[in-house]
Every structure is written in structure tokens, then in C-alpha cells.
N, C-alpha and C positions, 0 to 999 in steps of 0.2 A: 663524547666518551662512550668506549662500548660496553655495557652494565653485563649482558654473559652474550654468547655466541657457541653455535652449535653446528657443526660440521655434519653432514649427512649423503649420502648415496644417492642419486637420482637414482626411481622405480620408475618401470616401464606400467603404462596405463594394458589394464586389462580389461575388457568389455564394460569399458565407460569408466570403472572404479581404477585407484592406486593401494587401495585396502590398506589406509594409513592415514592417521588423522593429526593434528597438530596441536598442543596444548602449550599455555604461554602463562604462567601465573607470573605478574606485574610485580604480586608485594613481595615476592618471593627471587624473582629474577631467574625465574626455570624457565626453561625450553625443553619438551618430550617429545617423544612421539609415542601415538598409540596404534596398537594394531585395531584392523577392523574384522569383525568375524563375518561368516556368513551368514550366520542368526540376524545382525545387523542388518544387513544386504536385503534380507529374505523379508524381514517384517519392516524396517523402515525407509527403506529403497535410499536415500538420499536426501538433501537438500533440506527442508524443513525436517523431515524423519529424522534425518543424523543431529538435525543442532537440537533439537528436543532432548532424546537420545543420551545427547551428552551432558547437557542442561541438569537432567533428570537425575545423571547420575554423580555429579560431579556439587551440585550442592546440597549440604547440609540437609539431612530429615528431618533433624530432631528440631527445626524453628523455621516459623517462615520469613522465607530471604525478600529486603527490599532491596527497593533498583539500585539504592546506594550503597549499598553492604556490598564490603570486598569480594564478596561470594557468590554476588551474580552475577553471568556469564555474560557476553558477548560472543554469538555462534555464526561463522557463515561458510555455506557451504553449497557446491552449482546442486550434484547429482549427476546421476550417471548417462544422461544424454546432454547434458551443458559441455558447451565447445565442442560441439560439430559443425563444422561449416558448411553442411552442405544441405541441411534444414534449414528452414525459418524460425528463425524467434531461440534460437539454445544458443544464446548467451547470457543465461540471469541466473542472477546470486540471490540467496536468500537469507536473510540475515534476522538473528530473535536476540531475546534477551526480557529481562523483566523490564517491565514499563514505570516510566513516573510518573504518567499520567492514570495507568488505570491499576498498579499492581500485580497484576498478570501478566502473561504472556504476549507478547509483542510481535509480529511478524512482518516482513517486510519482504517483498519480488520485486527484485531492481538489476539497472542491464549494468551494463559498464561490462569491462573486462576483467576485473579483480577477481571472481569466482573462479573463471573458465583457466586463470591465467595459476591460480592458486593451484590446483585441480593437474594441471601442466608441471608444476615447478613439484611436483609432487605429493598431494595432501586434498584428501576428499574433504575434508573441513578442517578450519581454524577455530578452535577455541579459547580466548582468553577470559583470565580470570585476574582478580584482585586488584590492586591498586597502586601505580607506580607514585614513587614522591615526585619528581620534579619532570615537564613532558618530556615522552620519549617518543622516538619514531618506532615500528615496528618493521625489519627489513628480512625480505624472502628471496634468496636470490636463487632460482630454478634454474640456473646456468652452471653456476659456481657449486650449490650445493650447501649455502650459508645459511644461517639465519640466526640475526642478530636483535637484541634490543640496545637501542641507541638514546644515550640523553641527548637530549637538545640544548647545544652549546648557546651561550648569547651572541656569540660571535658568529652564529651562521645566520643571524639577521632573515628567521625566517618568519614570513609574514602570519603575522593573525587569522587574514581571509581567506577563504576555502578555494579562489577563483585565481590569486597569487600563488597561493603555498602548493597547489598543484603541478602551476607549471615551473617551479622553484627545484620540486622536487623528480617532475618526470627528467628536468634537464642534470640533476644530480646524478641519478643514478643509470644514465643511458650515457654510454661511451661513446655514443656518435647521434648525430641526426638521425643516423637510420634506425638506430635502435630504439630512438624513442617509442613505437608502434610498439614494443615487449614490456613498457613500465604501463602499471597501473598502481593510481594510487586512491587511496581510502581516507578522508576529512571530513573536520567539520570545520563550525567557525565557532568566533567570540558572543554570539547571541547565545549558542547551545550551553553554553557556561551559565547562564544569565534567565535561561527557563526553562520550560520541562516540553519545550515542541523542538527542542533539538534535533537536524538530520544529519545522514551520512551522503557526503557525496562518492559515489566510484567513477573512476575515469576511463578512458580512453581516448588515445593521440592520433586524430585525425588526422593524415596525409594531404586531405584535400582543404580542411580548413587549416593546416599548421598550426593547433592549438590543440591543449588535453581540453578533451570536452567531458559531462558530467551525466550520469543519471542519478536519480536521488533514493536512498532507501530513509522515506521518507514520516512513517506513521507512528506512531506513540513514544516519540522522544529516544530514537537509540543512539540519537549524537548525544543528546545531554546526558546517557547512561556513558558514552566515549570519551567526553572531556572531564565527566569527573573521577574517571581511569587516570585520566592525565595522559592521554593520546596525544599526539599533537596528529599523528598520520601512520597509516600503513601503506606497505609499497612490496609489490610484488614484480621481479624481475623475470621474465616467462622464457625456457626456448623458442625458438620462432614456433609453428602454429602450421600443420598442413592436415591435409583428410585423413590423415590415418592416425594422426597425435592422439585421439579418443579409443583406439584399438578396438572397431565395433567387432563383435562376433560375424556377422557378414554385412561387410562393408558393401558389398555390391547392391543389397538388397538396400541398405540404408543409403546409399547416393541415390538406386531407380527413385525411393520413395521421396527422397527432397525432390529430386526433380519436377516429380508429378505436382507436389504440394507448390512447390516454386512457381513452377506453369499455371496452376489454379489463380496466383496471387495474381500473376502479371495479367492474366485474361479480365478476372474480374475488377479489381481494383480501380481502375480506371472508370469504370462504369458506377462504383456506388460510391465506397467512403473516402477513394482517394487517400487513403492513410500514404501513399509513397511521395503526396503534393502537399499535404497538407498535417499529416498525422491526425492527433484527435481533433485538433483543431479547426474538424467538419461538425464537431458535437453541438455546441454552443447553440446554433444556428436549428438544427435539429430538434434539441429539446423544446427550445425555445416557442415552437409551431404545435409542441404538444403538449404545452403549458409542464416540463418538467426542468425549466433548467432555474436555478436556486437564487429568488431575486430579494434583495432587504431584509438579511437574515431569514429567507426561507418564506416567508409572508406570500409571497406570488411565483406561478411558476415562470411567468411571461412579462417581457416588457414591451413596450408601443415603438420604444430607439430601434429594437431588429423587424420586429413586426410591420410597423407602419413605414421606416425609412430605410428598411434595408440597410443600416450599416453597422457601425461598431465591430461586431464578433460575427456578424456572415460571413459564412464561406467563401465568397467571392472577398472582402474584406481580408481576410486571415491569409490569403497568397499571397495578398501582397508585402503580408509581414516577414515572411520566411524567405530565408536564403535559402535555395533549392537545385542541387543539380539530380536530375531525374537519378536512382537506382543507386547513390551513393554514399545515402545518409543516414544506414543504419548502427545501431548502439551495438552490434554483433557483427565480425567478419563473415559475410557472404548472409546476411537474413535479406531475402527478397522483400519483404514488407515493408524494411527501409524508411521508417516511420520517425525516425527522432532528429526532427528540424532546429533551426537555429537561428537565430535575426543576429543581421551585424549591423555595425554603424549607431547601435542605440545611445544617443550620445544624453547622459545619466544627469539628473534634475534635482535630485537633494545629497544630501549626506559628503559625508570622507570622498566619494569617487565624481562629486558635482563636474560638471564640464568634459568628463572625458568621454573618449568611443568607449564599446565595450561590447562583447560579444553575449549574447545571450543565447543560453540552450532553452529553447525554447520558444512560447509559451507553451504548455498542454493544459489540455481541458480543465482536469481540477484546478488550475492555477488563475486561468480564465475565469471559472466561474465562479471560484471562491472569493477573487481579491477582486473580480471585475462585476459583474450582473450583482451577487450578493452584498457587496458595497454599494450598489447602485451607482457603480463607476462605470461610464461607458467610452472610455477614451484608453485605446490600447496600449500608447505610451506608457499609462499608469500601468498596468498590467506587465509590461514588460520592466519598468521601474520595479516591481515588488517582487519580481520575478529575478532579478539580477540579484538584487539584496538579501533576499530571503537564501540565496544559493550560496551566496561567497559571507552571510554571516552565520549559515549554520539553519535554518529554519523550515519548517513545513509548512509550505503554502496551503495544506487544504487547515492545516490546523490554525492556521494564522486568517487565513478567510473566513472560516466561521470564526473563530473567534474575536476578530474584530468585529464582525457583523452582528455579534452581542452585543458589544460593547455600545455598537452605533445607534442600537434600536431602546439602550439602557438611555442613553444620553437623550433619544428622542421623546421618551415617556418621563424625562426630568428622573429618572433615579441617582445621574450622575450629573456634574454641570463643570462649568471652567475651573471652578475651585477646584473641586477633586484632580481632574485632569490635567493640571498645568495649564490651563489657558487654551487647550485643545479642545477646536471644538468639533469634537467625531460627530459630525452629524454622516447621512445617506449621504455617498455624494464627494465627502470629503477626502479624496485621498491623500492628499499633503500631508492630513491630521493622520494618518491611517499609519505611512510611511515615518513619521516622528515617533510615532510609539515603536514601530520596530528597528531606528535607528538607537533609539531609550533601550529595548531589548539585548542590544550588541553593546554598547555604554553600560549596561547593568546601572540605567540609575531613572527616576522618574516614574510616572504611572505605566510604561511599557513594562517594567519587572511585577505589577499586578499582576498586569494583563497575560504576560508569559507564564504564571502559572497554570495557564489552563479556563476552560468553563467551568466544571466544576467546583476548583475555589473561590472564582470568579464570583460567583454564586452564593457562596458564603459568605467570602468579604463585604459581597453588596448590602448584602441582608441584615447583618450584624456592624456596617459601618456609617451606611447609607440609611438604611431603613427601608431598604428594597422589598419588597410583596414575595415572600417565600415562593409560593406559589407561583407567584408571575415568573417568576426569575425560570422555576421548574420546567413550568411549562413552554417556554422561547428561546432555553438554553438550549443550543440543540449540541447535547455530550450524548452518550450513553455510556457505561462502566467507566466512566474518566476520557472514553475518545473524543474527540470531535468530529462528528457525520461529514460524511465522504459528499461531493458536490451533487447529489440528486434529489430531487422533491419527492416526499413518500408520500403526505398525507392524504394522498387520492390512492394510494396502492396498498391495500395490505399485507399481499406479497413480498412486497420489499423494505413493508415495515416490520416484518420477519424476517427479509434478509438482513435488514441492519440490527435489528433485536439478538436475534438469535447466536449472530456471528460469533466466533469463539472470543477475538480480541475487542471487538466494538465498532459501531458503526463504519465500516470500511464493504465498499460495494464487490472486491474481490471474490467473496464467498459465493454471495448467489444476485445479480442482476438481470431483477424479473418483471422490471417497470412494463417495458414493452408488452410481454407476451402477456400480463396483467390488466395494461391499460389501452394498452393499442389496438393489439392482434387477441385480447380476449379467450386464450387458450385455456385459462386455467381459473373458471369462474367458480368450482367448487372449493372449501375447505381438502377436503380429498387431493384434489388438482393441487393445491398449492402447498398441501404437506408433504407431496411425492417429489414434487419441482423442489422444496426446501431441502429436501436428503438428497437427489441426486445431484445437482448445481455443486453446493457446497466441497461434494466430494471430488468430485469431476473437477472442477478450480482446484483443487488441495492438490491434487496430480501433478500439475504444473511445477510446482512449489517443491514437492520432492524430484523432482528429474532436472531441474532448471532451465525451463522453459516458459518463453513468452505467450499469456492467451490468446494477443489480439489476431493472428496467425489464422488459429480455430475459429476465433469468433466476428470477425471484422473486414474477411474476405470470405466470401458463400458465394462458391456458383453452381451451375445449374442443376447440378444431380439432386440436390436438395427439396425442388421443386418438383422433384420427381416421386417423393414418398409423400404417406399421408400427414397430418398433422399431428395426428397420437395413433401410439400403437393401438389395433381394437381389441386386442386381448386385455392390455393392462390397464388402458387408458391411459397410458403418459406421455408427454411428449417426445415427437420425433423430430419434428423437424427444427426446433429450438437448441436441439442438438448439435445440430451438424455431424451427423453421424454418421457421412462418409471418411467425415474429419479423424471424428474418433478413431473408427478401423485404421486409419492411417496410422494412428499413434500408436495401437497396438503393435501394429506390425514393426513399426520403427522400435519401439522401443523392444520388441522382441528380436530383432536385429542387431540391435547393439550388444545387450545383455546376453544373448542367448540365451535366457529366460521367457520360453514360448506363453503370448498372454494373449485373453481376447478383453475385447473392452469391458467384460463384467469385472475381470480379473483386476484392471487397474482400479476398477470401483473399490473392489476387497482392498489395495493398498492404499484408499485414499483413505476407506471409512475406518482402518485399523489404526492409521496415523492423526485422525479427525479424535477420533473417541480417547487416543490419549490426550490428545491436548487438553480435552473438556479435564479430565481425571488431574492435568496436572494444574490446570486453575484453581479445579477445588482442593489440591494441596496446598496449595498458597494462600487459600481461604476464601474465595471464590468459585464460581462455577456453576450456582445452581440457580435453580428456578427464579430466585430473588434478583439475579443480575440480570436476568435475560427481560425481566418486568419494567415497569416503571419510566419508557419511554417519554422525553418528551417530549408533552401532550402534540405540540405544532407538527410535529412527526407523523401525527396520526390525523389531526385535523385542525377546523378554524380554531384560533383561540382569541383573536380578536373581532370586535364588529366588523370594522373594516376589511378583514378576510372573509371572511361569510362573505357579507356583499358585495365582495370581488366576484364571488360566484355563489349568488344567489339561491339563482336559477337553479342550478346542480343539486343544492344541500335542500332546498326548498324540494325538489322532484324526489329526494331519497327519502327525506323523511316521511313525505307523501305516500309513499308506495311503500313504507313500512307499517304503515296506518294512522299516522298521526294527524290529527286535524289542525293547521296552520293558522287559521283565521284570528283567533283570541291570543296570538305568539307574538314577543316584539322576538328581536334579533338576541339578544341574549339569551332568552327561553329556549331559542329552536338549538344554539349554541350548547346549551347543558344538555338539552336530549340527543342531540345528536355526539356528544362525549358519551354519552353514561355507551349508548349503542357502539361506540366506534372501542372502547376499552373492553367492551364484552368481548365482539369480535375476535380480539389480538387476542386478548384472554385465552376464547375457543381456539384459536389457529396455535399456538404454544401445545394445549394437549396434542392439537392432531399432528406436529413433528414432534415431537417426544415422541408419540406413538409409532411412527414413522421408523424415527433413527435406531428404536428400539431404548430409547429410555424411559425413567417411571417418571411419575407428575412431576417428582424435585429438580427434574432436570438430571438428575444424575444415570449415565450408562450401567444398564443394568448387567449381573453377574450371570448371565444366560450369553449376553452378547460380547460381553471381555471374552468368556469362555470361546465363542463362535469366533472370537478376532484373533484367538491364538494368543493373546499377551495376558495370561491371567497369573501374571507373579505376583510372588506372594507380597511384595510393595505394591503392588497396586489392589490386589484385593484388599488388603487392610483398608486402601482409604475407602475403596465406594463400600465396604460391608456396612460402611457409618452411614448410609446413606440407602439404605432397602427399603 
């Protein structure tokens, strides 16, 4: 049944924009459209800019909105270089909304076609709001000129699962085979109902695998904010898709510059990370050699199964798991990077889908390394098991990783046992036990509906049901503001224990990943060094994010001009060559090619830090934001917290404290443990003032009224809130 529908004019795209955005209130049963001004354009470029934007202005001042209230939004939106085909990496959507996990703001960079396809069919963003009664689908038809909200009859028998209801529905609304390549569709599953790590999948209909395949917008619960919209799915119908659907301002200039970029990928690639053979699925292997990839809840960086026997998650390993035809496997028509692999044949080992083939997108790193090493699971099957699941019931595998990895390391210190858990026994190791909680998560019923509310609760419930160690619990949960930490080992970096500190949404490595040049390559051993890298990173990532574009493009193919500059500018002292800063220029000029908006790379800094500095401003409207969220790490984040950790590496914490003055001799291990917190919490402490000072805010963490002034957004709603905060 069709609840309203709204007939509309297809708009000709104008240097990248349609200057027209799309609003959908669910409890209301409205369809609008709104115009986009230039002011818009001018201070928030796109993509994350607009869904903020409209976030901002669209819910309620007078109280703060949670993730369940009719009131908060769901936004996504490409920008104004998403869907060009003749770059790498512009085809990602960006999608926000309040979170259930942390109460703030939520952000998510995810490929699929839905953005780009959105964007086509006429509408720079989609915004819904409020709360349908009974599911509906959401339909955009970019051909026709439709758009409908649709209940979902019982009689169209459409499936619960995210990895069914996809191809259910790209074959509904595509009038031919051939047109299936124009449908993209947007889901979750029956888990996202059932906890608060709910995700979205976006699709796209592979020709060469004849199946919609998926990217996930995956991080702080925006599926479970979508199913209790009462979504069942969105579906966008796109005109077909050529180089000039994007209307750059000089196209020639932006085809020369993919080219170039294109050709960089194809030369080097092959030679380093292989992202076109393997995607991230060269990381594992990697970290692993530099004691940074996340083993038994985060306890060790390194295991002995990669190290000593070469197998499991090696890269030599990981080819063989992927279905691979060289150059034609990426998540965006024409990105040479080509990075988003697939396993077929994974024939499925528990749950509803036991005994069947079944295609899997993927594995990627986080998923590896959160369900596989951090489990202490080293059998890839499993991996790809919880990888299928987590996909077609709705779930986030980095948040489902750590967060089983809690749970495992709960049960191995006896805070939890059979009784609690149903007769699960989540030890290290155990994925069976792992995969039953998240078939419990999609059932909504058992200890997996604990477990899906997150760490955080997690954490409470232990303490006050169990009799769990406050503290312990604090210290090994590894959340920060309600997220659950992205797949990387911090507690040797301090840098990236402010990249995940500091982040605006929570521990997600997006903002600024600065392991390496921290731990490896040693660029930036001062506080100075590492407050500069904290503001520039962050912003330079946020970029992305408003234009709709993939990093790994930038960061993940380097060739050799790179090696041609020095390592830090000698003027500023900052890094240059962590940049890639032939990359950069390239993006200027692209994006000054589409837009016609002439920019050099300081320029996109100003759009990133103007669109950075609101976000922080609209956390602390929601009650959030300052100084007190960005504290309070934990502690495993920062260092040992148990014997056993220290004495994994002795040697190392024994030499630091050494060399800080401290005499060793009269210490057992727990001794050298409390001195070496009390120094390692000072530290963060110090590196907290030196980016506040940095980004230009005051100790609270709040953006000071000097630097609203200098970003150009000093309304008079936003200065009322930081005036509270001088």
C-alpha cells in the first residue's frame, strides 16, 4: 500500500550539486523537497556538511533529542564529487544520525551506489525523520520522477535478512536484468531490532558476480536507529550513469586528473598493499609484525599462528580466500583501486542458513581482526562465518568484535560463567560460543540481547549483577563515549591514543591513523609533533566525508614523488611526507574542476576545520562534547593492565621506566604497573591540552568564540551554546 507519493521534475546536475535536498517525515507521511542555498555549498560543501546541516536544523532546540525520539534524523548524503567515474574512490555515501550507543553524533563513509545513485535521481541528500507504524519501504525513482512511501504488505513475503531482502528487492524494482546495475538498495536485518550495533547495508548489482553485493555503513548503531523508524529498506532507481552525469565545471581537467591518479594506482599497487588482489586484507599480516594488530581483547599486539607459521590471516593466506578477477571489483563504477573482494562457495556452519553456499562480501580488516585474532580465533572459515551473519542480520562486526572480546576475557577472569551465559562457554578461541550469541542477537532472546547493548552497559550490568571489579571492567572494556574501538592496538602510541580519544564520535580510526608514523617511522616524537598531526589528519579525513570520497585511493597507493620530498616541512616542522601531498594537490585541483570553486589544499583544510568544529558544537548540544568525553580512556588503551601484559613485554616497560628515572630493583610487576599508569594518564592528560591548543580550543574542549568567528559560522544558535562554555 502506497502511504503518500510525490511526483517531481528531474534537475540537471550542476558542478557536482542538484541544489535540492529531500525530506521524508515517516510519522507524518510527508515527502518535500528543499532548496539548497549557496551559503550551504559555500561553508558545508556536502556530504557529512549537509547531513549535519540539516540535522542541526531540523531537530528540536528546546531538548535534547535521543536516538529513539521521532526527532532524530537519519541523513545521507555523496557531495559534490561522489559519482564521477572517472576518479578513484567517488562513490561513498555518508550517512549520520544520533547514536544508541554513544548519544551523539554518529558518522559513517560507506561505498555502495545509493549516494551517488541518490545524487543522479535528483537530491544532494536524503533526510528522514520520525517514525512509521507498520514497515515501509522508501522508493526513489530517478527515471520516473517518483517517490513513494510504501507499507510493506505481508503478502510480498519479504525476507527479514539483509543478504535476501536485497536481491528481492533490486529484482522488484528493475524492469529487466539489465537494469538491475540502476537499483540500489539500503537495509538492515533482524539483529538491528534486537541491539544497539545495528548496520546499514548499501548495495550494488554486480554484472560480473550476478548478485547485489553490499558495503556496510557500519559504526554506532544507524541500522538499529533504521529499524526502529520501522524501515524495512530504501531503494533508489538511478538514470543510467556516464562522465558527464556529475556536470563538472571542466570535465577535461577532471578526466586529465583521474587519469593521472588512475595510472599512479595501477603502477604502484601491485608493488605494496595490493589493495586491487587482496584489499585490506594485506593488513592483518602487517600489523601483526609490528605488534599492532588487536589479539584477546586487545591484551597483545601479536600472535605466534602468523608469526611463527605463517598462516591464518597472511597475505599469502587471504588470496586464496578471495574471488578475484584482476580490475573489476570495485564498490564504485570505474575506481581503479578496485579493492572490495568477495569469497564464494562459503558453505555456512551454524544458524537459519546451516549447509548452504553463500556469497560473502568480503572479509575486510576490521572484521578479521575484530571476530578473528581478537577472539583468539585463527581459522578463517570462522571469520567468514561471522562475516556473513553479521551482514544479512544487521550487525557491526568491529562492534561485535570488541565486544565479544569483552565478554571472552569476562568469562576468562570468572566474572561471568555457564550460568550466566546459557551454557556458553565464551572462552579465547571459542567461536561457536561467539556466533550463538549473535544468532541470540537476531532471535532477540538469551544472553546475546545483554551482550548487544553494547560495552558500556555491558559494564554496568556486570558490576551490579555479577559483582564484576568496577574498575576492571573500566579498565579492559575497550568503549570510549559508548563506541567500541576500531581494530588497532594503541597502548604503545600515544598519538592514536588521541586519535581515538579525541575523535569527535569515538574510538573509530577514520579521523587521524597515526600508529605508524608514531611507532614505526617515529616522525612525530614530540607533543608539538603530535598536536599538529592531531589537527591536520582529522581534517584532511573530514574532506573525504563532505565530497564522497574513498581515503584509501590517497593513502594506500604512494608512489614515488613522495619519496622525493622531505619528511617535514623545515619551516613548520610538520609532516610532509605522511601526507601524500602530491595526492592532496591532486584533490585540490579536482575538486576545483568540478565545482568551479578554485581551491588549494589549505583551502580544503578551512572546509574541513569549519565542518569539524561544528560537529564538536553540536555534541555539546546534545549534552556532550567536552573535555570530560574526550578523558577517561580505557586504561588498556593506554597501557598493561594486567601482569601478564607487562610481561608480554617486559623488556620495553622495564627500559621506559628506566629511562624515566625510576629504580626497578625493589618493584614486583604490579608496582612497575601503577607507575607506569599514573605516567602514561599524565601524558594523554598533556597531549589533550596540546590539541585543544592546536585546533584552537580552550582546556574544556569547547571551540573557542575567536575561531567560530575565523570559520565564518558564528550564528547566533551556535554562539549561545559555546558562550556557556568560555
Amino acid at each position: 500500500m502506497i502511504l503518500a507519493e510525490k511526483k517531481y521534475k528531474i534537475q540537471e546536475i550542476q558542478r557536482g550539486y542538484v541544489n535540492r535536498t529531500l525530506y521524508i517525515n515517516l510519522s507524518r507521511n510527508e515527502i518535500s523537497i528543499k532548496p539548497v542555498s549557496e551559503e550551504m555549498k559555500d561553508k558545508f560543501i556536502g556530504g557529512k556538511g549537509f547531513d549535519l546541516w540539516l540535522m542541526w536544523n531540523s531537530l528540536p532546540k528546546d531538548q535534547i533529542v535521543k536516538w529513539d525520539d521521532p526527532e532524530n534524523e537519519i541523513c545521507i548524503s555523496s557531495g559534490p564529487l561522489g559519482g564521477s567515474i572517472f576518479y578513484p574512490g567517488s562513490g561513498k555515501s555518508i550517512v549520520t544520525s544520533i547514536s544508541p550507543l554513544t548519544g551523539i553524533i554518529i558518522d559513517s563513509n560507506v561505498g555502495g551506489y545509493f549516494g551517488p545513485y541518490l545524487k543522479f535521481s535528483g537530491f544532494d541528500a536524503l533526510e528522514i525523520q520520525g517514525k512509521a507504524k507498520k514497515d515501509v519501504v522508501i522508493y526513489i525513482d530517478g527515471i520516473e520522477g517518483i517517490i513513494q512511501i510504501e507499507e510493506v504488505e505481508d503478502s510480498e513475503n519479504l525476507s527479514e535478512f539483509s543478504h535476501e531482502l536485497t536481491q528481492q528487492l533490486t529484482e522488484k524494482y528493475a524492469i529487466d536484468d539489465a537494469e538491475k546495475r540502476q537499483i540500489s538498495v539500503v537495509s538492515s536485518g533482524p539483529a538491528a531490532k534486537h541491539s544497539k550495533w545495528g548496520m546499514l547495508n548499501f548495495s550494488w548489482y554486480s554484472t560480473m558476480r550476478k548478485h547485489a553485493s553490499v558495503k556496510q555503513a557500519g559504526r554506532g548503531g544507524i541500522g538499529t536507529v533504521f529499524r526502529n523508524k520501522t524501515i524495512r529498506a530504501l531503494v533508489c532507481r538511478s538514470p543510467s550513469v556516464s562522465i558527464r552525469s556529475n556536470n563538472p565545471a571542466d570535465l577535461e581537467t577532471a578526466r586529465e586528473l583521474g587519469k593521472i591518479h588512475s595510472k599512479d594506482i595501477m603502477d604502484v599497487d601491485p608493488l605494496q598493499n595490493e589493495m586491487r588482489r587482496v584489499g585490506t586484507g594485506y593488513l592483518p599480516d602487517i600489523m601483526n609484525v609490528v605488534d599492532l594488530l588487536p589479539t584477546e581483547n586487545f591484551r597483545y599486539g601479536s600472535h605466534k599462528e602468523i608469526k611463527d607459521k605463517n598462516i591464518s590471516y597472511s597475505r599469502e593466506e587471504m588470496r586464496k580466500v578471495y574471488h578475484v578477477k584482476e580490475g573489476t571489483d570495485g564498490c564504485w563504477i570505474g575506481c581503479t583501486m578496485s579493492c572490495s573482494h568477495y569469497t564464494t562457495g562459503h558453505k555456512v556452519l551454524t544458524g537459519p542458513f546451516k549447509g548452504q553456499e553463500v556469497i560473502v562480501d568480503g572479509p575486510e580488516y576490521e572484521t578479521i581482526a575484530g571476530c578473528g585474532s581478537n577472539w583468539g580465533v585463527w581459522d578463517v572459515k570462522w571469520v567468514l562465518e561471522v562475516n556473513f551473519y553479521c551482514d544479512t542480520y544487521g550487525l557491526d562486526t568491529i562492534s561485535v568484535g570488541t565486544g565479544i572480546a569483552f565478554v571472552m576475557e569476562c568469562y576468562e577472569k570468572g566474572i561471568l560463567n555457564k550460568e550466566i551465559t546459557g551454557n556458553l562457554e565464551l572462552k579465547f578461541g571459542n567461536a561457536e560460543a561467539a556466533l550463538e550469541l549473535i544468532h541470540q542477537m537476531a532471535r532477540g532472546d538469551g544472553f546475546g540481547v545483554i551482550v548487544g547493548k553494547g560495552i558500556r552497559e555491558m559494564k554496568k550490568f556486570f558490576t551490579e549483577n555479577y559483582g564484576g571489579n568496577p574498575q576492571f571492567l573500566n579498565d579492559i572494556g575497550m568503549e570510549h563515549k559508548g563506541l567500541e574501538f576500531s581494530e588497532y592496538m594503541t597502548k604503545e602510541s600515544l598519538a592514536q591514543q588521541g586519535g581515538y580519544g579525541l575523535a569527535l564520535k569515538g574510538p573509530q580510526h577514520d579521523e587521524a591513523w597515526l600508529i605508524f608514523e608514531d611507532m614505526v617511522r617515529n616522525t612525530i616524537p614530540t607533543f608539538e609533533d603530535k598536536a599538529k598531526a592531531l589537527r591536520w589528519f582529522p581534517y584532511w579525513r573530514t574532506w573525504f566525508s563532505l565530497n564522497g570520497l574513498c581515503k584509501l585511493p590517497w593513502n594506500d597507493a604512494i608512489g614515488p614523488q613522495n619519496k622525493e620530498l622531505p619528511i617535514k616541512d623545515p619551516e613548520t616542522g610538520e609532516l610532509l611526507q605522511a601526507r601524500v601531498p602530491y595526492h592532496v594537490e591532486w584533490y585540490a585541483k579536482y575538486f576545483s574542476a568540478v565545482t568551479g570553486r578554485i581551491s588549494t589544499p589549505d583551502d580544503l583544510i578551512m572546509m574541513s576545520e569549519r565542518v569539524y568544529n561544528f560537529q564538536r558544537i553540536f555534541n555539546i548540544r546534545l549534552g556532550q562534547g567536552l573535555r570530560s568525553g574526550d578523558s577517561n580512556l580505557p586504561y588498556r588503551s593506554m597501557g598493561p593492565v594486567t601482569t601478564l601484559e607487562y610481561e608480554s613485554r617486559q623488556e620495553r616497560y622495564d627500559d621506559q621506566l628506566k629511562e624515566l628515572g625510576f629504580d626497578l630493583s625493589d618493584k614486583n610487576t604490579e608496582e612497575k604497573i601503577m607507575i607506569l599508569r599514573k605516567h602514561r594518564v599524565e601524558q594523554y592528560s598533556r597531549l589533550q591540552d596540546a590539541v585543544y591548543k592546536e585546533r584552537g580550543w580552550n582546556l574544556k574542549g569547547c571551540p573557542t568564540i575567536e575561531k567560530i568567528k575565523e570559520l565564518g559560522i558564528n550564528y547566533e544558535d551556535i554562539m549561545s551554546i559555546i558562550k556557556l562554555y568560555q
